[in-house]
mmCIF file of the N, C-alpha and C atoms, coordinates in Angstrom:
data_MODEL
# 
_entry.id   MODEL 
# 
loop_
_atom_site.group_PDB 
_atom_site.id 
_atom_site.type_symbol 
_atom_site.label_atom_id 
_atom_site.label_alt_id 
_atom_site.label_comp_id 
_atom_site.label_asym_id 
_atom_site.label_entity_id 
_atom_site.label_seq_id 
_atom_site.pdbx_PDB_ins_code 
_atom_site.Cartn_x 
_atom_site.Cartn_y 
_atom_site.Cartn_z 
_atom_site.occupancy 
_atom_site.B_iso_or_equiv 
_atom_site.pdbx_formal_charge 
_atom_site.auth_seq_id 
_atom_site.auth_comp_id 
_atom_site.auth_asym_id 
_atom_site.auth_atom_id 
_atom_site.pdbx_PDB_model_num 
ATOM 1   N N  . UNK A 1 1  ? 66.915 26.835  -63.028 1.00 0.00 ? 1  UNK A N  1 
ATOM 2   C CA . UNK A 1 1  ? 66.275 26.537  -61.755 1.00 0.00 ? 1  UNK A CA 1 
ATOM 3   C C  . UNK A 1 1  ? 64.782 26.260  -61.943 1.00 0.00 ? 1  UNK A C  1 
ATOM 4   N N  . UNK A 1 2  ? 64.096 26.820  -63.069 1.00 0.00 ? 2  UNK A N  1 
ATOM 5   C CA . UNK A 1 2  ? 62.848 26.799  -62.988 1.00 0.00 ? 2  UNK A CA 1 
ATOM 6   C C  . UNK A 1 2  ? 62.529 25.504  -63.515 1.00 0.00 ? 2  UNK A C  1 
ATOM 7   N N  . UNK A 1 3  ? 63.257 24.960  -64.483 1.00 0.00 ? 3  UNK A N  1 
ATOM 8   C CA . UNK A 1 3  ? 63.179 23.685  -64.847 1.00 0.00 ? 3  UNK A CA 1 
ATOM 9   C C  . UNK A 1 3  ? 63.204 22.196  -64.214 1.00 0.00 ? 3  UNK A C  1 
ATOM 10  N N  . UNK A 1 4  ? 64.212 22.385  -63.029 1.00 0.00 ? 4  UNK A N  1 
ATOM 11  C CA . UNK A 1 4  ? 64.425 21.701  -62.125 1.00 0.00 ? 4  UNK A CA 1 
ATOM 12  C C  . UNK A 1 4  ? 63.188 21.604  -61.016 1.00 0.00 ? 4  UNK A C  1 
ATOM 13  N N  . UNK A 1 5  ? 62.566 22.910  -60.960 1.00 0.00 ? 5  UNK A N  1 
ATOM 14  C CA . UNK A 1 5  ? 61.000 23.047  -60.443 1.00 0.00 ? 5  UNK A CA 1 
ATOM 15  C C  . UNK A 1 5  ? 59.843 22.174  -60.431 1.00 0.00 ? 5  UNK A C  1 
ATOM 16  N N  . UNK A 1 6  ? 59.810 22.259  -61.891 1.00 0.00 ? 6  UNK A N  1 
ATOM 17  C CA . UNK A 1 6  ? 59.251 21.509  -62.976 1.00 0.00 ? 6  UNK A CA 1 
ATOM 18  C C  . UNK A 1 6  ? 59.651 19.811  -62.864 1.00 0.00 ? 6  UNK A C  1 
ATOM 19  N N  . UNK A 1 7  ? 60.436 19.563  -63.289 1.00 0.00 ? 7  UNK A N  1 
ATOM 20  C CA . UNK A 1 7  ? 60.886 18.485  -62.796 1.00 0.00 ? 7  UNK A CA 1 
ATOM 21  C C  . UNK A 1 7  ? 60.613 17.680  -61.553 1.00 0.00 ? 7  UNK A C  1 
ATOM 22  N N  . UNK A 1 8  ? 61.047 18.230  -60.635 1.00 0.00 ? 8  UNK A N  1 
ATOM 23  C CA . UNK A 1 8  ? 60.797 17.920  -58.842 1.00 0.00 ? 8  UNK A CA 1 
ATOM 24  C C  . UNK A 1 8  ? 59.189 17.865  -58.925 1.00 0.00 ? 8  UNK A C  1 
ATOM 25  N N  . UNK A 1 9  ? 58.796 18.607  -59.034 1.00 0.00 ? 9  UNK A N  1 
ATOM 26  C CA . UNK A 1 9  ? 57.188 18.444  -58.656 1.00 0.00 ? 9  UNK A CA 1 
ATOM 27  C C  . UNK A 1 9  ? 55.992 17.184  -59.996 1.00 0.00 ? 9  UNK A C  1 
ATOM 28  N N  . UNK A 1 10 ? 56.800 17.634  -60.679 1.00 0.00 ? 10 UNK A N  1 
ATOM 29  C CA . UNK A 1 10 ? 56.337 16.434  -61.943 1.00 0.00 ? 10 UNK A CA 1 
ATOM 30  C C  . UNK A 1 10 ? 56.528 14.681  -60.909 1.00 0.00 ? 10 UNK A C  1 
ATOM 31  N N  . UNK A 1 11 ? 57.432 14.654  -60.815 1.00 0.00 ? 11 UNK A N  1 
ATOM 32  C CA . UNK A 1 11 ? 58.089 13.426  -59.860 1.00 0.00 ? 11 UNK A CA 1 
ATOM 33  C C  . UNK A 1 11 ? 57.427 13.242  -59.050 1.00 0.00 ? 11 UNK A C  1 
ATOM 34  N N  . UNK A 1 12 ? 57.059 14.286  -57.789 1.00 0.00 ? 12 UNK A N  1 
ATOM 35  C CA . UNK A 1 12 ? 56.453 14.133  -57.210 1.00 0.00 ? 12 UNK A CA 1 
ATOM 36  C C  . UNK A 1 12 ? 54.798 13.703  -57.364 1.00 0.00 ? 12 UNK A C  1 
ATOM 37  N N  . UNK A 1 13 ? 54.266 14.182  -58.345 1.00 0.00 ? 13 UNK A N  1 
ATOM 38  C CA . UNK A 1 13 ? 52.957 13.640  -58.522 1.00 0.00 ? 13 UNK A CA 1 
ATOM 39  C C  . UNK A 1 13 ? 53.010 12.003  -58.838 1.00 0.00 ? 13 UNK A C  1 
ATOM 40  N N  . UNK A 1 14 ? 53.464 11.559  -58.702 1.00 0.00 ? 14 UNK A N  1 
ATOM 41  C CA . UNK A 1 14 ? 53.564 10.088  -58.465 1.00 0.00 ? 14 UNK A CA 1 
ATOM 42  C C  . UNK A 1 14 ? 53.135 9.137   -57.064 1.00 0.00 ? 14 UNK A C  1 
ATOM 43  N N  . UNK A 1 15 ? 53.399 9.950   -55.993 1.00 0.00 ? 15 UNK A N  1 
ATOM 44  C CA . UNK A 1 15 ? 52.571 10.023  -55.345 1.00 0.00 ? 15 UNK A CA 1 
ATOM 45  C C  . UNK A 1 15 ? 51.138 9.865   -55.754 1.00 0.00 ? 15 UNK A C  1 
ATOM 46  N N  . UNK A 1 16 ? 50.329 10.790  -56.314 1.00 0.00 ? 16 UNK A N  1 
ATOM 47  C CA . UNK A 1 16 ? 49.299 10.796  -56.460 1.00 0.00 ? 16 UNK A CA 1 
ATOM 48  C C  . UNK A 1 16 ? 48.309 9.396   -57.169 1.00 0.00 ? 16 UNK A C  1 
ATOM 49  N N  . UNK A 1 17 ? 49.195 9.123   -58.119 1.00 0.00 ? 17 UNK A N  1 
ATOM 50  C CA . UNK A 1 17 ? 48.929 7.642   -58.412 1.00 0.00 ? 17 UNK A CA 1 
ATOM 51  C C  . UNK A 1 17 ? 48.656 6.413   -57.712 1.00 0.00 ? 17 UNK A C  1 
ATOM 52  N N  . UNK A 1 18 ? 49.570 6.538   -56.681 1.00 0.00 ? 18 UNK A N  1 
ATOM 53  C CA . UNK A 1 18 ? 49.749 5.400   -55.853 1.00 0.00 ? 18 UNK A CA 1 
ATOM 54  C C  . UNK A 1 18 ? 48.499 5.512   -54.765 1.00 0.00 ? 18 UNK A C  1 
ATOM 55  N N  . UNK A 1 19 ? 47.967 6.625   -55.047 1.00 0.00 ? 19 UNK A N  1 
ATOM 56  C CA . UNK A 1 19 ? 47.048 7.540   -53.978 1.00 0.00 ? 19 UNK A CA 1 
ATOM 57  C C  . UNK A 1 19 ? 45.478 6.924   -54.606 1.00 0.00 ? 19 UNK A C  1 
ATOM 58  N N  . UNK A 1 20 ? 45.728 7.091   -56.045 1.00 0.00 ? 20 UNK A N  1 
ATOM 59  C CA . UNK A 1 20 ? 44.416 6.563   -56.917 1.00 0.00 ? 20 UNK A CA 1 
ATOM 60  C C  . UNK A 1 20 ? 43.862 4.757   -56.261 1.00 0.00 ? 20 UNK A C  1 
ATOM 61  N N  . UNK A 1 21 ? 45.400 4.320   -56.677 1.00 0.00 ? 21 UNK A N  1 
ATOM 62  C CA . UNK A 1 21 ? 45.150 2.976   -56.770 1.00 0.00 ? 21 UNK A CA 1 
ATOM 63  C C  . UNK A 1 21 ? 44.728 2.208   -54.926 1.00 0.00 ? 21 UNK A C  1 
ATOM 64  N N  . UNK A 1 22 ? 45.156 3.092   -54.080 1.00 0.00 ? 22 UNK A N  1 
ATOM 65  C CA . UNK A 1 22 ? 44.980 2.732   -52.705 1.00 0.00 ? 22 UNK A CA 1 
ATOM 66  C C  . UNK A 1 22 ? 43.390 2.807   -52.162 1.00 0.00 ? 22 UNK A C  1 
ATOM 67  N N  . UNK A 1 23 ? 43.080 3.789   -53.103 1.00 0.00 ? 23 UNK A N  1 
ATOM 68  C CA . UNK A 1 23 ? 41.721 3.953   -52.978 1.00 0.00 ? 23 UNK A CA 1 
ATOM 69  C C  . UNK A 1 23 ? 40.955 3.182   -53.346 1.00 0.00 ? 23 UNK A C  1 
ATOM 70  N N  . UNK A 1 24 ? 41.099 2.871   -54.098 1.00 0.00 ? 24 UNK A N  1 
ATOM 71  C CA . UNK A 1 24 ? 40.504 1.745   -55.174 1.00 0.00 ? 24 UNK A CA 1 
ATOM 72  C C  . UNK A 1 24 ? 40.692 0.249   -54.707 1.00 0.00 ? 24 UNK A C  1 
ATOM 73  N N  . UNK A 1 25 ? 41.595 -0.346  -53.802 1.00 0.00 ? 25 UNK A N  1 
ATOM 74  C CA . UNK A 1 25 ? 42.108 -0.642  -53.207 1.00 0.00 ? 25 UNK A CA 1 
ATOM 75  C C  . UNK A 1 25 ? 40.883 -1.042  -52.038 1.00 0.00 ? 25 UNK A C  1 
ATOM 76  N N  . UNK A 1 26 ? 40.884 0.063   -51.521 1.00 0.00 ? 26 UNK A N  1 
ATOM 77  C CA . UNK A 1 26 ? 40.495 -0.039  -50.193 1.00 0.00 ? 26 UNK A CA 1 
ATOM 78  C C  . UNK A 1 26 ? 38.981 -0.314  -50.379 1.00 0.00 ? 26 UNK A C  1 
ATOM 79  N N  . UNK A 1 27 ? 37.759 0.320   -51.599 1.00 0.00 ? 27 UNK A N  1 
ATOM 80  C CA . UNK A 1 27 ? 36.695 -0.015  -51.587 1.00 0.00 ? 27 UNK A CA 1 
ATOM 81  C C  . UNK A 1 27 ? 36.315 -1.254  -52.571 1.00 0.00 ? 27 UNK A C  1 
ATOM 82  N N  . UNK A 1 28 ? 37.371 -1.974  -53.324 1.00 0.00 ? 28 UNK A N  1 
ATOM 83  C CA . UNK A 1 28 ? 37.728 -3.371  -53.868 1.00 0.00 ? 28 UNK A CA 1 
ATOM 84  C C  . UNK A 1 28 ? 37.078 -4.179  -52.664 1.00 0.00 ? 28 UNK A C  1 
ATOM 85  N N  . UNK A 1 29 ? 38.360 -4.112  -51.736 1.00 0.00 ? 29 UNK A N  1 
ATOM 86  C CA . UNK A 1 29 ? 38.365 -4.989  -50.491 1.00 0.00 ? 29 UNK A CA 1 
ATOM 87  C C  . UNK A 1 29 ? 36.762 -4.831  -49.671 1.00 0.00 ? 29 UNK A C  1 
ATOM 88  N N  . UNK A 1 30 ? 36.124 -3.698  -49.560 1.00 0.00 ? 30 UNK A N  1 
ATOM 89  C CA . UNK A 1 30 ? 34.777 -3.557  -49.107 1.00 0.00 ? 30 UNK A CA 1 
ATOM 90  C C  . UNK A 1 30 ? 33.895 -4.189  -50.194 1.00 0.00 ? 30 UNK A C  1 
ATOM 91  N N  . UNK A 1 31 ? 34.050 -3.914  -50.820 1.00 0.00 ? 31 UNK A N  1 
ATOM 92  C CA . UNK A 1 31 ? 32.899 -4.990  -51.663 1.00 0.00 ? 31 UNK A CA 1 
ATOM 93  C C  . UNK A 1 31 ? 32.864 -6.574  -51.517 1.00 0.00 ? 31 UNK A C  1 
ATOM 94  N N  . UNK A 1 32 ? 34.185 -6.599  -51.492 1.00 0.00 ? 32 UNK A N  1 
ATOM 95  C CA . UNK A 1 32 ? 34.430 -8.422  -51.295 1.00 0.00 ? 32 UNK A CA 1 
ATOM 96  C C  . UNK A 1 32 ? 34.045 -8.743  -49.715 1.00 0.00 ? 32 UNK A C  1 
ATOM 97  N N  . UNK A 1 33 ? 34.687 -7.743  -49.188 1.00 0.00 ? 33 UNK A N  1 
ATOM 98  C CA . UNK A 1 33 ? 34.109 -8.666  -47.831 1.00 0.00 ? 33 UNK A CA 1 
ATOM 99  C C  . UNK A 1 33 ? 32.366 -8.501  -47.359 1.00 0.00 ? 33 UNK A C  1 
ATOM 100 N N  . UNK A 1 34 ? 31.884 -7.236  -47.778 1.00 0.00 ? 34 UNK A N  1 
ATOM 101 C CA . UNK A 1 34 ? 29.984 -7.148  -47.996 1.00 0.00 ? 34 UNK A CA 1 
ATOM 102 C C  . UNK A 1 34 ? 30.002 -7.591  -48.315 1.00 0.00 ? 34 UNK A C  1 
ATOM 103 N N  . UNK A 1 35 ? 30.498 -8.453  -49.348 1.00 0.00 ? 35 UNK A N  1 
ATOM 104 C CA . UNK A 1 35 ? 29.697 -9.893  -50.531 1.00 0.00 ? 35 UNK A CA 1 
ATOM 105 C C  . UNK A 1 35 ? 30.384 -11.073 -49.824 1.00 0.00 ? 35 UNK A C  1 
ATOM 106 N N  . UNK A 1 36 ? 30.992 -10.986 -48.616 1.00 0.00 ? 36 UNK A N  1 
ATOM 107 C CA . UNK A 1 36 ? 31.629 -12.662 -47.766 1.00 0.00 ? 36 UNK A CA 1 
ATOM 108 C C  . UNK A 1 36 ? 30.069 -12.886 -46.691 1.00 0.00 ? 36 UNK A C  1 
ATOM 109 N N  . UNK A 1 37 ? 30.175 -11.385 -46.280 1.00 0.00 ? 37 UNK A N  1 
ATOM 110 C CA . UNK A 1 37 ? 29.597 -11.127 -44.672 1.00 0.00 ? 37 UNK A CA 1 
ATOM 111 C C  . UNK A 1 37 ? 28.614 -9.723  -44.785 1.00 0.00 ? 37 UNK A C  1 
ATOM 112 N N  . UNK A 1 38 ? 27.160 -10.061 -45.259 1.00 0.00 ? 38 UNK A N  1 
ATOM 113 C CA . UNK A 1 38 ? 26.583 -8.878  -45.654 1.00 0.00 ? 38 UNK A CA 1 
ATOM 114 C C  . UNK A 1 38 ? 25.885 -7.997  -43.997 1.00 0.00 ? 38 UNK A C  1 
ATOM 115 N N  . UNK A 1 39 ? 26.088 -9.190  -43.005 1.00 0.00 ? 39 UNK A N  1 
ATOM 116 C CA . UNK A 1 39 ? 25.306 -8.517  -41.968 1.00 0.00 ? 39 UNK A CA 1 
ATOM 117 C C  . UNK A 1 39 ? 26.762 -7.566  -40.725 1.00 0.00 ? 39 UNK A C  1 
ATOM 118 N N  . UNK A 1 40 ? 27.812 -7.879  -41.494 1.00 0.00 ? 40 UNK A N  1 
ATOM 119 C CA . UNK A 1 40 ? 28.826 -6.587  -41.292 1.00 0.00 ? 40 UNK A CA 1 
ATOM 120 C C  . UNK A 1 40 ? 29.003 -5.170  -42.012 1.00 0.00 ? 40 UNK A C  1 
ATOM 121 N N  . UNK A 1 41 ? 28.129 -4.933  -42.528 1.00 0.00 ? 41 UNK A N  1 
ATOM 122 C CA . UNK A 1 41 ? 27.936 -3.788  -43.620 1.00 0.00 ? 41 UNK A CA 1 
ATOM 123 C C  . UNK A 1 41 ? 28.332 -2.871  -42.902 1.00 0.00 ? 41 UNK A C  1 
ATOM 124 N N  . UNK A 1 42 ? 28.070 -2.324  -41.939 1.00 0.00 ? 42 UNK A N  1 
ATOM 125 C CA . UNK A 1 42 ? 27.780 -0.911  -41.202 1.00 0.00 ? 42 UNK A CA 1 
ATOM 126 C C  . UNK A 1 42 ? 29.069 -0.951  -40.815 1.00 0.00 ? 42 UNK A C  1 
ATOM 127 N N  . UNK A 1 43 ? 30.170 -1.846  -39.805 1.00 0.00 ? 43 UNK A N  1 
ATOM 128 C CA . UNK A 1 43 ? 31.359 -1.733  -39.464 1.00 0.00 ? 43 UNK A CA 1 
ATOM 129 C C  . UNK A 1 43 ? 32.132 -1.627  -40.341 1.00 0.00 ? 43 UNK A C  1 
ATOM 130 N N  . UNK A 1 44 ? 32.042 -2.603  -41.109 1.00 0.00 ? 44 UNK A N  1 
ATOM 131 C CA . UNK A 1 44 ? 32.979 -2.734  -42.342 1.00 0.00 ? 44 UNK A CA 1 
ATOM 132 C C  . UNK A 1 44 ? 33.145 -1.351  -43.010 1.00 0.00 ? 44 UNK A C  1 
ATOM 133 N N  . UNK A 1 45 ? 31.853 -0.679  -43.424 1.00 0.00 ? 45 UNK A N  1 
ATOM 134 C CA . UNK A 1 45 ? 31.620 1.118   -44.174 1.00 0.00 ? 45 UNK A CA 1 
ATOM 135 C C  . UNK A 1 45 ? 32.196 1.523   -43.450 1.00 0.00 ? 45 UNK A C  1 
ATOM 136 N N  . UNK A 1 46 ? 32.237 1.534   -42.080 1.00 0.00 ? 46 UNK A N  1 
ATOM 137 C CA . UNK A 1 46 ? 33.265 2.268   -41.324 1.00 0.00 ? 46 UNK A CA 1 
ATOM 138 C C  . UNK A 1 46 ? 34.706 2.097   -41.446 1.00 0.00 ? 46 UNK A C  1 
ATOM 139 N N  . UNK A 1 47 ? 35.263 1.333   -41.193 1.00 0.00 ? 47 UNK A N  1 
ATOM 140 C CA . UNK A 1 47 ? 36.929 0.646   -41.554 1.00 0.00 ? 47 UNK A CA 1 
ATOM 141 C C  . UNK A 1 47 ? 37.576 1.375   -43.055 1.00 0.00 ? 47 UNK A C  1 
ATOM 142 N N  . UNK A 1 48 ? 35.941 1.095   -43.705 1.00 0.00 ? 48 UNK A N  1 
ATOM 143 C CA . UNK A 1 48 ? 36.345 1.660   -45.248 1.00 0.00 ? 48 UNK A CA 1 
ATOM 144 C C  . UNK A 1 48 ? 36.641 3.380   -45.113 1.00 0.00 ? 48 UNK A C  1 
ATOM 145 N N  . UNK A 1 49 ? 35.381 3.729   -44.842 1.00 0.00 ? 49 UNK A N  1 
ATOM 146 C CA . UNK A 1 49 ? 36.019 5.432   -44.814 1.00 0.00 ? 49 UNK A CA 1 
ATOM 147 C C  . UNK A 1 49 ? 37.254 5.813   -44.274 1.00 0.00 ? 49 UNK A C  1 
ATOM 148 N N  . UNK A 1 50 ? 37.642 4.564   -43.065 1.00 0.00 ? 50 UNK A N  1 
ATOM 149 C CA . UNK A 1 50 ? 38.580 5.483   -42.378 1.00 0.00 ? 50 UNK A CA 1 
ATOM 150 C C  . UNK A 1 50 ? 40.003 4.784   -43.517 1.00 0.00 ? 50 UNK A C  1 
ATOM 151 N N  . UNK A 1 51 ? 39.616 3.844   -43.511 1.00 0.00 ? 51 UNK A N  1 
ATOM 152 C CA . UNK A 1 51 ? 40.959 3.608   -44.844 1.00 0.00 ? 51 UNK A CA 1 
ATOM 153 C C  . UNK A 1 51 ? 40.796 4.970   -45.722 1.00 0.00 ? 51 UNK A C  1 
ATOM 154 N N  . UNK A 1 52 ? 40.187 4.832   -46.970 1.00 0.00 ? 52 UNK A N  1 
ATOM 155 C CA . UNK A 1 52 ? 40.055 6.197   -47.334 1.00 0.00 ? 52 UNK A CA 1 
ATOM 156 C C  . UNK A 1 52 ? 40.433 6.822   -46.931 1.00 0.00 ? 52 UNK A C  1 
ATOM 157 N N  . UNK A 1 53 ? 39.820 7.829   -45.630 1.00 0.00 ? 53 UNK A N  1 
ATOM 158 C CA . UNK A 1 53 ? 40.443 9.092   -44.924 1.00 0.00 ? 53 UNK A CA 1 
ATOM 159 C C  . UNK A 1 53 ? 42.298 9.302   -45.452 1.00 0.00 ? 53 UNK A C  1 
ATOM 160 N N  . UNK A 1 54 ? 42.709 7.826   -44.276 1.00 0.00 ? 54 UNK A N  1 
ATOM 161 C CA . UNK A 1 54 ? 44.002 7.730   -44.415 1.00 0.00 ? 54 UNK A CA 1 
ATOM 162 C C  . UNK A 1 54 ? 44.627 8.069   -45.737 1.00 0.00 ? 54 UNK A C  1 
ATOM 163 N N  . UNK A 1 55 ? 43.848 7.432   -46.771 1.00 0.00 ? 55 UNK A N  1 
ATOM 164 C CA . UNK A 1 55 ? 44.796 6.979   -47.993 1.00 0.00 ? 55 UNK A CA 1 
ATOM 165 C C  . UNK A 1 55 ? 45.193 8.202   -48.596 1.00 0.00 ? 55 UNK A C  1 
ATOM 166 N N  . UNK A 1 56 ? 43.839 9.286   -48.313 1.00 0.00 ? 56 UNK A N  1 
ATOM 167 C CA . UNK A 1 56 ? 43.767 10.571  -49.026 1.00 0.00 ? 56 UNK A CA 1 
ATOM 168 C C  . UNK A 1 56 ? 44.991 11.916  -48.202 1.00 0.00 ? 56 UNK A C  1 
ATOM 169 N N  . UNK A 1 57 ? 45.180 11.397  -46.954 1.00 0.00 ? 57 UNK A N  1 
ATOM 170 C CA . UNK A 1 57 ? 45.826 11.794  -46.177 1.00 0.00 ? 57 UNK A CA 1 
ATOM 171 C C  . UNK A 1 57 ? 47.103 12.373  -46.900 1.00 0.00 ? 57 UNK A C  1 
ATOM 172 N N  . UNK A 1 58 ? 47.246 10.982  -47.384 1.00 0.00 ? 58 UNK A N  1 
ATOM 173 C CA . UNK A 1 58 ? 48.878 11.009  -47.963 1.00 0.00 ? 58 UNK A CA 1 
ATOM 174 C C  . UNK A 1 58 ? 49.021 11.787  -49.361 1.00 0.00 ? 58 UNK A C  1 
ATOM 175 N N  . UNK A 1 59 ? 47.869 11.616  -50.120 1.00 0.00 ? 59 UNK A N  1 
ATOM 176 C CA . UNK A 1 59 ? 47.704 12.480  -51.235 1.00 0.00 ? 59 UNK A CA 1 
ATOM 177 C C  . UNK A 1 59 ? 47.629 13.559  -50.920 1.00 0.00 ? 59 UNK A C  1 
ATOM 178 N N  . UNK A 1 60 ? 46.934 14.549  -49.696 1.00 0.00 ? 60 UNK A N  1 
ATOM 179 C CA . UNK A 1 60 ? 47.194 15.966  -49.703 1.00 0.00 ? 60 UNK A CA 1 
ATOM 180 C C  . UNK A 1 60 ? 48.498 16.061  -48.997 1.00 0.00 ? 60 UNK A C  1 
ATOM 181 N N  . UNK A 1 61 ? 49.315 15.348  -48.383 1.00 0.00 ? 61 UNK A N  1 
ATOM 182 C CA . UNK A 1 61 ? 50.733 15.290  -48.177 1.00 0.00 ? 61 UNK A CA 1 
ATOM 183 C C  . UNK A 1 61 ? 51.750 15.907  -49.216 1.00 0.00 ? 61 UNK A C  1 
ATOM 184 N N  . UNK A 1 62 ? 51.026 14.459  -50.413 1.00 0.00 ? 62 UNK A N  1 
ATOM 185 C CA . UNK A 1 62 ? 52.063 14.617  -52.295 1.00 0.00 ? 62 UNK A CA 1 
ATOM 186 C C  . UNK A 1 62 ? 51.665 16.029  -52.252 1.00 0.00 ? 62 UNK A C  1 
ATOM 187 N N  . UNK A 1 63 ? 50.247 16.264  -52.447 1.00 0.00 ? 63 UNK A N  1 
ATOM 188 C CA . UNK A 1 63 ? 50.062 17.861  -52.829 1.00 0.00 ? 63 UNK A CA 1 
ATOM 189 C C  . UNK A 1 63 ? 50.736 18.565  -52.137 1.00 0.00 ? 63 UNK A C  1 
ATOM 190 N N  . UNK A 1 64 ? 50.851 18.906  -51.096 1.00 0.00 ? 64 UNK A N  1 
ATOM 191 C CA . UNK A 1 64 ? 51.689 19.927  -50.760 1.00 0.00 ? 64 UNK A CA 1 
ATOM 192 C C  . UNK A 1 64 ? 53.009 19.819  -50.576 1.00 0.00 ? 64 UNK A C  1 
ATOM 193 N N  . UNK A 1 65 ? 53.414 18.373  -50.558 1.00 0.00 ? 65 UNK A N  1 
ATOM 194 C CA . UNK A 1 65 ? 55.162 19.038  -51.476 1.00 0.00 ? 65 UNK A CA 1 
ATOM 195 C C  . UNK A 1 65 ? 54.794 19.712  -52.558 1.00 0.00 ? 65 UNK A C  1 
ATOM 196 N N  . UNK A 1 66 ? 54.369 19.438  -53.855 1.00 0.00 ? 66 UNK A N  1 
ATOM 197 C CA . UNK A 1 66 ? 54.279 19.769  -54.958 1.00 0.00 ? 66 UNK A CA 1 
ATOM 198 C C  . UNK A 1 66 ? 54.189 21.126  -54.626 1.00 0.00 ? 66 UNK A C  1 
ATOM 199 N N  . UNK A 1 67 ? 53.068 21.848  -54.192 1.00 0.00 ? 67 UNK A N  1 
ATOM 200 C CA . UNK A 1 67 ? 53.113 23.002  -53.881 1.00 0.00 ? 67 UNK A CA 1 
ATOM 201 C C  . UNK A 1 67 ? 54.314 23.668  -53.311 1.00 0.00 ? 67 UNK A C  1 
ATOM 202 N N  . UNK A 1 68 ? 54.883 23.039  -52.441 1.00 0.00 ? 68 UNK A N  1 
ATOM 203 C CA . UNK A 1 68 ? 56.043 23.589  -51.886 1.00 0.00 ? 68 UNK A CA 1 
ATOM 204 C C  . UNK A 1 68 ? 57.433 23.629  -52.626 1.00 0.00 ? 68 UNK A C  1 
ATOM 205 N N  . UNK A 1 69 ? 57.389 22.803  -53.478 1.00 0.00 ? 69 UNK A N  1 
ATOM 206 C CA . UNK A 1 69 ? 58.133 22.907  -54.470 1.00 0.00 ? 69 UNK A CA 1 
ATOM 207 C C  . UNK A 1 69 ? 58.237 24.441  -55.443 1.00 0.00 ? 69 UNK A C  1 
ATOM 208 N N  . UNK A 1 70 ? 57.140 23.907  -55.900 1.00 0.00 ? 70 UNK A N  1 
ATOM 209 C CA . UNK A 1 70 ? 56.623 25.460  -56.763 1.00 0.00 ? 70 UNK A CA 1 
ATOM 210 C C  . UNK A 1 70 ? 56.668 26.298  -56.378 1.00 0.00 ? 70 UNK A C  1 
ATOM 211 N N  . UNK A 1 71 ? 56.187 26.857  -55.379 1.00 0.00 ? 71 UNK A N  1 
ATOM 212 C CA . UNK A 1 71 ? 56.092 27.794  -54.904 1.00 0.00 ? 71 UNK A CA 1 
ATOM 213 C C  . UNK A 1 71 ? 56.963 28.443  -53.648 1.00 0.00 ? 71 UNK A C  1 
ATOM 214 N N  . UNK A 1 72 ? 57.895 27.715  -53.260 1.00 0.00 ? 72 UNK A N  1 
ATOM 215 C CA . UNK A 1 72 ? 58.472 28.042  -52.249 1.00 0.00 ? 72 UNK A CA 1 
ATOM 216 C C  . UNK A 1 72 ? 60.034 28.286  -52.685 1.00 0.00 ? 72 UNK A C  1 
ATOM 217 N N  . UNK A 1 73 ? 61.123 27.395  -53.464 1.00 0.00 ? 73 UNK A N  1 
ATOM 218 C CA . UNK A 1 73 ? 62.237 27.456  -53.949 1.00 0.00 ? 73 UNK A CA 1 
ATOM 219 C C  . UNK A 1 73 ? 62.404 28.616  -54.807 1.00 0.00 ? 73 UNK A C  1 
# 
């Protein structure tokens, strides 16, 4: 059982990856569009954090399966 633990939550950090690249992702896309339209800076930083926010959202989501995995079964 403990292996299967192990397993499940290993898997699950995959999530977390997808979590990296969304991020990365999201302040990619802010740079390109500050470098289309520099006198949108201030809205645009905004749109960006809240992407972010979101993206990270889902990563403390992955985390706490993982946790719940571990620690709960």
């Amino acid at each position: 059982m403990e292996g299967a633990k192990l397993i499940g939550a290993g898997l699950a950090t995959i999530g977390l990856a997808g979590v990296g690249a969304g991020i990365g992702t999201v302040f990619a896309a802010l740079l390109t569009s500050v470098a289309r339209n520099p006198s949108q800076n201030k809205q645009l930083f905004s749109y960006a954090i809240l992407g972010f926010a979101l993206t990270e959202a889902v990563g403390l989501f992955a985390l706490m399966v993982i946790f719940l995995i571990l620690f709960t079964f």
